[in-house]
N, C-alpha and C positions, 0 to 999 in steps of 0.2 A: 876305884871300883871294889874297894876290901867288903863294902856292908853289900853290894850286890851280888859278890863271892858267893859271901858266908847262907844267901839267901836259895842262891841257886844249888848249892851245895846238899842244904836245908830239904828243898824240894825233892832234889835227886835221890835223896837218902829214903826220905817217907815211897818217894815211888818204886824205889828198887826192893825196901821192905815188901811192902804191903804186893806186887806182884809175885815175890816166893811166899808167900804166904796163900797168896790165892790161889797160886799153881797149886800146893800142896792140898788146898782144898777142893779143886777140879777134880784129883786125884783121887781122893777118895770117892768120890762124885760118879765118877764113871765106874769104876769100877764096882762100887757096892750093886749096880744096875747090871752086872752079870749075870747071869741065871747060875746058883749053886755056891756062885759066891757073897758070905756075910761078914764084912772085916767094923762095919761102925751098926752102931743101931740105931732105931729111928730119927728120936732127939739130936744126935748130932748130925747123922745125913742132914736135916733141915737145919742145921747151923752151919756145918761145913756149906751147904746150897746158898744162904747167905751173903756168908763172909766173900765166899768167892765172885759174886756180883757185885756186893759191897766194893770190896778194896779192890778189883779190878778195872770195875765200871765207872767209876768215882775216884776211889783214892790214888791210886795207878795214874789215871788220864789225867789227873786235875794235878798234881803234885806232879808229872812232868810235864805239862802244856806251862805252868807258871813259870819254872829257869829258864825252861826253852824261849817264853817272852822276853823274861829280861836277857837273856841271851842274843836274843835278835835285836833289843832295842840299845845297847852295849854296842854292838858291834856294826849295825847299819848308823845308828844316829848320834855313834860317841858321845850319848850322854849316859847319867846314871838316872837310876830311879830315885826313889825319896824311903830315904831309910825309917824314919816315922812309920809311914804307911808302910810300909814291909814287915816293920815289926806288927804291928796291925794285923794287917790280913793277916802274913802266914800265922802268927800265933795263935788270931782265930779261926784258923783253917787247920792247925794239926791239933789244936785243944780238942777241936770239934769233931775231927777224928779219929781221935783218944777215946772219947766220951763213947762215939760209936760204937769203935772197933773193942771195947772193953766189954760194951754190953753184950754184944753178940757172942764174944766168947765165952761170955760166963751164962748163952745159953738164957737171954733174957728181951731177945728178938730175934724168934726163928721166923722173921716176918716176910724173907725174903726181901730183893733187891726193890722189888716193886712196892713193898710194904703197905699192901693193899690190906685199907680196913674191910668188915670188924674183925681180923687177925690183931693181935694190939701188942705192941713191943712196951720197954718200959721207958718211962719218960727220957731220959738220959738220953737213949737211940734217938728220940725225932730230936731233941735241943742240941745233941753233936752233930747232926743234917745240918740246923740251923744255922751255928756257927760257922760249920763249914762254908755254906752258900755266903753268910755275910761277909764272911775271910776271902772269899773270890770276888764281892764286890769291892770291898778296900783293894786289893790287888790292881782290880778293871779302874778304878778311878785312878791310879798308881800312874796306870800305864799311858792313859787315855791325858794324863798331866802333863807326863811326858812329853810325848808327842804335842803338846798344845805348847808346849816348851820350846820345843825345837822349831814348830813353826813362826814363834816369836823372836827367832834369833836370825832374822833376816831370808827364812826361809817361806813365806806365808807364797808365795808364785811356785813352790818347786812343789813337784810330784813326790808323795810318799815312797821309799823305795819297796818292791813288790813284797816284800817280807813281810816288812811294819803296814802296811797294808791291809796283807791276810788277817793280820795280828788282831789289829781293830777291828775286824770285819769280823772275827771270830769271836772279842768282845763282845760285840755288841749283838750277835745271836744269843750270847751267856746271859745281858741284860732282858731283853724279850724272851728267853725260855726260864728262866727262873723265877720270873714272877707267880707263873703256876704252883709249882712245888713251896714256894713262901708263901704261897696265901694258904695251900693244902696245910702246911703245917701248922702257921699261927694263928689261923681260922677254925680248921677240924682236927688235926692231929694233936697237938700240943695240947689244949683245952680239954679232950677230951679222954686223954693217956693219963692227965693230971687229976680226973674224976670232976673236975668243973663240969662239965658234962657228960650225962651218960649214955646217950644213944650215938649213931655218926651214919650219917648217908654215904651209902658205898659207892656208888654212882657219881655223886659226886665230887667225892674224892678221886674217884678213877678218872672223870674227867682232868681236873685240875693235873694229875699226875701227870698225865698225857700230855698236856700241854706242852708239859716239861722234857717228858723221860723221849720221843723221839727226834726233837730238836738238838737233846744231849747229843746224839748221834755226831751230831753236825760240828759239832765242839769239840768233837773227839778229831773228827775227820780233818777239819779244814787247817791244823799245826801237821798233819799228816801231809796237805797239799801244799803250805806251806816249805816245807821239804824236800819236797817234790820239786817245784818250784825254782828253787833255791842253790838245792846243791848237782842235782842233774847238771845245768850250765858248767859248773863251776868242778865239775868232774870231770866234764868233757871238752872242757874251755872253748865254750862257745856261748853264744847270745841267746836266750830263750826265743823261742820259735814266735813266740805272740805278747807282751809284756801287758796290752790291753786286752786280748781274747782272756788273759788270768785274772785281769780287775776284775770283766765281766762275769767272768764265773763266781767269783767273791763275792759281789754285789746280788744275784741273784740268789746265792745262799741266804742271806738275809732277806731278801723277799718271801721265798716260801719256803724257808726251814721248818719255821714256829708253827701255822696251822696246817698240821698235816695227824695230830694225833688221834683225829676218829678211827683212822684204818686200825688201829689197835684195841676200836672197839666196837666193829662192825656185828660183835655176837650180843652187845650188849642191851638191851631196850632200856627203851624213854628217850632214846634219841634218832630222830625223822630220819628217815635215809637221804632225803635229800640233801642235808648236811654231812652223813655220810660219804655221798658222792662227792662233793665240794671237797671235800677231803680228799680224796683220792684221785680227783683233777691235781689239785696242788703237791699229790705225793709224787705224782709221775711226772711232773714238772721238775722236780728236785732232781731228777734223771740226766736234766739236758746240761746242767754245769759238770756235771760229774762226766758225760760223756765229752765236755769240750775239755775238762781234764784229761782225758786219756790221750784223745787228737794233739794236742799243744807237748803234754810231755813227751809222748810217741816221736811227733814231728824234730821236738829237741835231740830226743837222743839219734835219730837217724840223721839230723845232720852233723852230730857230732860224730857217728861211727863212720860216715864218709868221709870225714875230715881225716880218718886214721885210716884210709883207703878201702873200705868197705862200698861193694859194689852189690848188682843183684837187684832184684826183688826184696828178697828176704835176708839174703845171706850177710849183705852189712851189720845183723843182729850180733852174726859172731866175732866183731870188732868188739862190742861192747867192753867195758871193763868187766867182765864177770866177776873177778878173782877179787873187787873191791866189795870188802862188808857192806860198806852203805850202799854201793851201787845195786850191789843184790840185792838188798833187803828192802827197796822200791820196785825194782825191776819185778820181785816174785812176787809182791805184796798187790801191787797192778793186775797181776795175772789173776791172783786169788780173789780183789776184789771185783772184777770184771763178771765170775760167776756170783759172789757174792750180791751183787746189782740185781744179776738177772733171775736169783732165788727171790729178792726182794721185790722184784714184779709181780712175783706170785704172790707176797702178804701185800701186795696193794690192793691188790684186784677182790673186787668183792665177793665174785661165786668164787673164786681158786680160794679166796682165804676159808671160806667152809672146809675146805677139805684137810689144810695143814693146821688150823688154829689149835694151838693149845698141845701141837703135838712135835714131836722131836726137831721137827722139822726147821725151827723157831728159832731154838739153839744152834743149829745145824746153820742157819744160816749166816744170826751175829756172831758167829765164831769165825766165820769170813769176811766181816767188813771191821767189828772190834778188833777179832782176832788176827788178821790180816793188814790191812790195808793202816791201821792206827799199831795197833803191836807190837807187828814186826818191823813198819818205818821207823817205829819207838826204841824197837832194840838196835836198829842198824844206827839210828844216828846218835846214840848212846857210846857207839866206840870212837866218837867224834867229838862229841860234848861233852863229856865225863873227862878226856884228859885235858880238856883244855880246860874248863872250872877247876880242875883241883890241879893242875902243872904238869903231869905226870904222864910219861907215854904207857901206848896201848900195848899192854900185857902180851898178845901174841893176834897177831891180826888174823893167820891161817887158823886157830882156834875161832877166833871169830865170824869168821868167814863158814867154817861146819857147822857152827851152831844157825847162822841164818837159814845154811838148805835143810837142818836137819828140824827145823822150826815148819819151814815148808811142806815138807816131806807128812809131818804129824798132823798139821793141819789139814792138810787136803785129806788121809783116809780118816779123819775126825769128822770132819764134817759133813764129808761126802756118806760116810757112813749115817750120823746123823739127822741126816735130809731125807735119807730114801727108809730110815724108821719112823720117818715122819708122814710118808705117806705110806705106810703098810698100818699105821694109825698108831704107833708105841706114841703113849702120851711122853708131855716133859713133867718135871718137877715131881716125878711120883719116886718115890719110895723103896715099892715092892713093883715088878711089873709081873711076876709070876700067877697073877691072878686068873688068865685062861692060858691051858696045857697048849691049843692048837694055835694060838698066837705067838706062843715064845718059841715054838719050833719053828717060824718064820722070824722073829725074831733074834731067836739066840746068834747065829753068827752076826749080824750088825752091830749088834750090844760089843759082842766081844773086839769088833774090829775101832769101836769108838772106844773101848778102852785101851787099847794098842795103841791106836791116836795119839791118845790123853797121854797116854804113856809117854812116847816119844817126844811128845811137846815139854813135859815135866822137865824128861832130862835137856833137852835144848834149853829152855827156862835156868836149869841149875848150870848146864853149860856157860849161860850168860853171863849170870851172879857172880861163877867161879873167875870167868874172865875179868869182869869190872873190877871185883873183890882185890884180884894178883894187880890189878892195876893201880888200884887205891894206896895200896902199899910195899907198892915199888919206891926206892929210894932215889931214883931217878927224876929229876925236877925235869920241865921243858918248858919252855917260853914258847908261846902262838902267838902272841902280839905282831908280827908282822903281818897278818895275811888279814884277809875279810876286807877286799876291796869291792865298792858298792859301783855299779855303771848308773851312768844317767837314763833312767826311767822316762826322758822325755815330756812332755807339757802337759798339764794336767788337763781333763775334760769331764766330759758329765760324768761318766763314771768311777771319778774321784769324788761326787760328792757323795760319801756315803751319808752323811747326813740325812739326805733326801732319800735314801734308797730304806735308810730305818723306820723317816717318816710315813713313806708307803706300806713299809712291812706293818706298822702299825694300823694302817685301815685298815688293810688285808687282814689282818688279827681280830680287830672286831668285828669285822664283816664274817668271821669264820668261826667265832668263840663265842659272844656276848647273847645273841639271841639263845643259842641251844642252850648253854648254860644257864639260862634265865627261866628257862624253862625248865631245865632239872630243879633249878629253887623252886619256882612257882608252883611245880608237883605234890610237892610238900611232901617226899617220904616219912614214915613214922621215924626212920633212923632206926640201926640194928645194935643189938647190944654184943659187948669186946667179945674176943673168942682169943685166950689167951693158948696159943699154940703149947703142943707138947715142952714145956722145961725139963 
């Protein structure tokens, strides 16, 4: 397993970069939105706003959902991957994030993470998107080999174990959400950043992005439920509460992750509301695996905290392993994204989105399902994952273990902050907010309490680093090789075939995509010309 080490490693590295990096850019972020206080100017506010969606959103999530793959496909199905394709993807997945992250700091796509035209970055930025997304396709084919691998080795009657499962299942939302953003780019962004063409439909482009940019969500999400999933049992040595309620949840992801992207563009016209609504049928739909998530791991951990004599109502809760990093950092990450959820009802909903669109409120919320539920599961199983790819024990598990509540702790008056400036109307993505005197004295304390947030997630963030970093370079070797025993998953049934469940998510896709869209072609906009952002 040396070339799937060296890969995982790989991953780990670009993703632990590029999240001190973003932190540091949040940072500045919130803070310059103080009333009195001015530490960056314009130009780089919108680069630091960037970078930090960029490498957060993107390079963070995708650079650690890929070790984490071969990690689960390593240890549930003892085989390797195919070093060929590794070299592959990843090299065109951290070129492509070179190319990116080069440009943006030299301040040559303040285009933001949505990089919605006519804003125009310089070529370089969309062809490092590109490569990136192709580097996750060699990757998905990587994996998807694999497993066709393993079912060839006398396995083709057995049940996937619930890991490698998620795994695929979270592929292949990656393959139906990215077709958007690939055609956005080699269709209107590329051609037209190149000056082959010089006008671009904004609309258009927004659609296609959409496509994309909320199903990412789901891509972030499901290596989170993954985890969940996963190591919960295996904390509390017991049997997951439902092995098939977790398929079903999986399966349904893939149903209506992908056409859910109008809700993000219910302000926009040239698109009927009746597809609108359609949208927002299938957004709240996306609600009911996520709610049979909670049930199934809730129900696990309570039978595992009885197991350790935990009685009561409630009070079995305090069996829990609290004092475990990873157990914490599921346990709080659930709690965060349960509101998170239920802020997200409000941007489904069509009259409530009138009221928060475009305002704090936005942030305020994916700061509690990225920033939570994907994040923080990311950093708890980071002191899991991290010594057993590189040999080495965990640095200090009780440093570890502060840094998860103190992670907690920043987000929630982050966000919560954030949410409630989002409905007193402080926009996002601006700048300067001191633009009306009687607004910012309803706003100043909020601002300052989402920079205290930002603040104390910073240093939990460097908390983290610091812990990995002492771990990375301990002289200390360990061996894990014996542990990662898989149970039988039991007989397979309908809801193993994903196959079939990709095939339906694909009608659904056209039944929700191909007409509107067709119609923003047939509009025929004159197209807008670049607006090359402050450099």
């Amino acid at each position: 397993m040396k070339d799937d080490d060296f890969y995982m490693k790989l991953g780990l590295s670009i993703s632990l970069l590029s999240i001190g990096l973003g932190a540091v850019f949040g940072f500045l972020q919130v803070w310059e939105r103080v009333p009195g206080i001015k530490i960056i100017q314009p130009k780089t506010y919108y680069l630091a706003l960037t970078g930090h969606g960029v490498l957060m959103a993107l390079v963070f999530t995708t650079f650690f959902i890929m070790p984490l793959g071969i990690f689960v496909i390593n240890r549930s199905l003892r085989l390797n991957t195919s070093s060929t394709l590794n070299f592959l993807g990843f090299g065109l997945a951290t070129l492509g994030t070179a190319m990116a992250a080069l440009t943006i700091l030299l301040g040559k796509a303040n285009v933001l993470y949505t990089f919605y035209p006519p804003m125009k970055a310089h070529p370089a930025f969309y062809l490092g998107a590109t490569l990136l997304i192709v580097g996750t396709w060699i990757y998905t084919a990587n994996i998807l080999l694999t497993v066709r691998k393993w079912r060839k080795m006398g396995n083709e009657g057995k049940r996937l174990p619930l890991d490698v499962f998620g795994l695929v299942a979270t592929l292949l939302i990656w393959i139906l959400a990215t077709v958007g953003v690939a055609a956005e780019a080699l269709f209107l962004l590329i051609p037209w950043s190149l000056g082959i063409s010089q006008r671009i439909d904004p609309l258009l482009a927004r659609d296609l992005f959409w496509y994309f940019g909320h199903p990412l969500v789901y891509f972030w999400l499901l290596p989170a439920y993954i985890v969940w999933y996963t190591f919960i049992p295996r904390l509390l040595n017991v049997r997951i509460f439902s092995d098939t309620l977790a398929r079903v949840v999986f399966a349904l992801f893939i149903l209506f992750s992908t056409p859910v992207g109008f809700h993000h563009q219910f302000m926009d016209p040239g698109i009927e509301a009746g597809w609108k609504y359609l949208h927002t049928i299938t957004t709240y739909a996306v609600f009911i695996p996520s709610l049979m998530t909670a049930f199934t791991v809730t129900a696990t951990m309570e039978m595992g905290a009885r197991l350790r004599g935990g009685n009561g109502l409630f009070s079995w809760i305090m069996k829990l392993p609290w004092k475990n990093p990873l157990f914490a950092s599921i346990a709080l990450s659930m709690i965060l994204f349960a509101f998170g959820g239920a802020s997200g009802a409000v941007n489904a909903g069509y009259n409530l989105n009138y009221v928060v669109h475009n305002t704090a409120w936005v942030p305020g919320h994916f700061h509690l399902t990225v920033g939570s539920a994907v994040a923080l599961t990311f950093m708890g199983v980071s002191y899991l994952l991290v010594p057993r790819v590189f040999g080495k024990k965990l640095f200090s598990e009780r440093l570890a273990l502060f840094q998860i509540y103190l992670w907690f702790i920043g987000v929630t008056v982050f966000s919560s902050s954030m949410m409630y400036l989002g409905i007193l109307g402080s926009p996002r993505r601006t700048y300067d907010v001191t633009y009306s005197p009687d607004l910012i004295s309803q706003w100043s304390p909020y601002l300052l309490a989402t920079a205290l947030g930002g603040t104390v997630m910073l240093f939990s963030i460097l908390i983290f680093l610091y812990t990995i970093i002492r771990t990375l370079i301990s002289k200390e070797v360990v061996s894990y090789e014996e542990e990662w025993e898989s149970t039988d998953p039991g007989n397979p049934g309908m809801v193993d075939d994903l196959r079939l469940f990709f095939a339906i998510a694909i009608l659904i896709i056209l039944v929700a995509y191909v007409l509107p869209t067709l119609n923003i072609i047939r509009m025929g906009s004159p197209g807008a010309p670049p607006v090359l952002p402050t450099m």
